[in-house]
C-alpha positions in Angstrom: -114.7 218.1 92.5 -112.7 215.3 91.6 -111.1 212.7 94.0 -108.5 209.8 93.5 -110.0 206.9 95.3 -107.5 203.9 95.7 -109.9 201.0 96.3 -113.8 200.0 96.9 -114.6 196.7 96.5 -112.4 193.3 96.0 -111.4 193.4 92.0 -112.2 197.0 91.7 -109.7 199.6 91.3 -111.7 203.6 91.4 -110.6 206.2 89.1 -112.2 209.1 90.8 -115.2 210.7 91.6 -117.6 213.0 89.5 -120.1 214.8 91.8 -121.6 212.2 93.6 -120.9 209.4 91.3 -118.5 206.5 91.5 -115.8 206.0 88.4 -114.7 202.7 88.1 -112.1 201.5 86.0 -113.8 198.5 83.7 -114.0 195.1 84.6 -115.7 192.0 84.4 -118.0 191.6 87.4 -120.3 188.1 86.6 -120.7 185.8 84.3 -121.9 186.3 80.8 -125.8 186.0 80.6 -128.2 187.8 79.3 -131.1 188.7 81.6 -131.5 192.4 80.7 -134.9 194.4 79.1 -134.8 195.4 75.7 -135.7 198.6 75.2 -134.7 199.6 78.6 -135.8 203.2 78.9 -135.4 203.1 82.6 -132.7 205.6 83.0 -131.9 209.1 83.9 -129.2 211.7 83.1 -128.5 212.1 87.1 -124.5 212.2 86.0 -123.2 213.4 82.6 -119.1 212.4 83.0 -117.3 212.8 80.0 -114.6 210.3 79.2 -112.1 210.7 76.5 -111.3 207.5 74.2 -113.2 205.0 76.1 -114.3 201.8 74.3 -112.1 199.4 75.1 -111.9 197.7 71.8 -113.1 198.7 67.8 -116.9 197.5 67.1 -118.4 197.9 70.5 -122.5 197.6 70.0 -124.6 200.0 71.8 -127.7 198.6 72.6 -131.3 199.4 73.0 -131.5 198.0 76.2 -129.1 196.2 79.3 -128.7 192.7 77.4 -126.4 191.6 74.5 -130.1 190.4 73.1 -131.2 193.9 72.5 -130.9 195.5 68.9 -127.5 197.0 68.2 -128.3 200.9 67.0 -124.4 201.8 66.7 -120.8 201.2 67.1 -118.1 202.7 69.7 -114.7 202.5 68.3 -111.3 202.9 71.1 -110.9 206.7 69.6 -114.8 207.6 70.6 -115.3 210.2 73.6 -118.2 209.1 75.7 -121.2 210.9 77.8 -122.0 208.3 81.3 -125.2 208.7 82.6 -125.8 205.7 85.0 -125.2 201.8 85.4 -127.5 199.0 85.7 -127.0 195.6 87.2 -128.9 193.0 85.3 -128.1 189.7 87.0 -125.4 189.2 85.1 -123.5 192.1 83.8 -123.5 195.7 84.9 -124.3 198.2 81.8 -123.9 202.0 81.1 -126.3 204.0 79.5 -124.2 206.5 78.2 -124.1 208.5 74.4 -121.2 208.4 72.1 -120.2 211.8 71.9 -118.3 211.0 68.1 -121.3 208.9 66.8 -124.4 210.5 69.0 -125.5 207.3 69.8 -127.2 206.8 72.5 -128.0 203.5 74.6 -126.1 200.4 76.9 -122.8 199.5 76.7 -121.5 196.1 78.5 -119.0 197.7 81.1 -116.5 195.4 80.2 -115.8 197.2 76.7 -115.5 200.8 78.7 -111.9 202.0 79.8 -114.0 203.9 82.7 -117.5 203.5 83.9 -119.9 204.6 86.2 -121.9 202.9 89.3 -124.5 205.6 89.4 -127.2 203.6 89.4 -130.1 204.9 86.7 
């Protein structure tokens, strides 16, 4: 069931709910820092939203873990359909783990370079 939330928190506008899980339309939350774990394997496929077209901008890394230090393993481009699974707060920056559906990559994404992301915490 799917419904149209108008707002949740200051600076955050909700697109809608999947399930149980939050959909929040992208934005930057904190300061950039990087204070995640790489690999971070600490995560679970509690939601599986699909999202149509929903990097943000061409060359987006998706990372082994929740830090822009972790290793790159692929790229989402703005035409790129993802799979959410859940989001992590690392201090800084909240993350998705989600897969590239066009690619089948599979790792964390910055939330800032997803049209839509999830709060479902992993």
């Amino acid at each position: 069931m799917k419904r149209i939330v108008k707002k949740i928190a200051v600076g955050l506008s909700a697109v809608g709910m999947a399930g149980s899980s939050l959909i929040v339309a992208g934005a930057v939350l904190e300061p950039a820092s990087a204070a995640g774990t790489c690999p971070n394997n600490n995560w679970s496929n509690v939601v599986n939203t699909r999202v149509n077209n929903n990097f943000s901008t061409g060359g987006v890394n998706i990372r082994t873990g929740d830090s822009v230090n972790c290793t790159p393993i692929g790229q989402g481009q703005p035409g790129h359909d993802t799979l959410l699974h859940c989001n992590n707060y690392n201090g800084s920056w909240n993350w998705n783990h989600l897969r590239d559906i066009t690619n089948g990559k599979v790792g964390w994404v910055r939330v800032d370079n997803l049209d839509i992301w999830t709060i479902n915490p992993c």
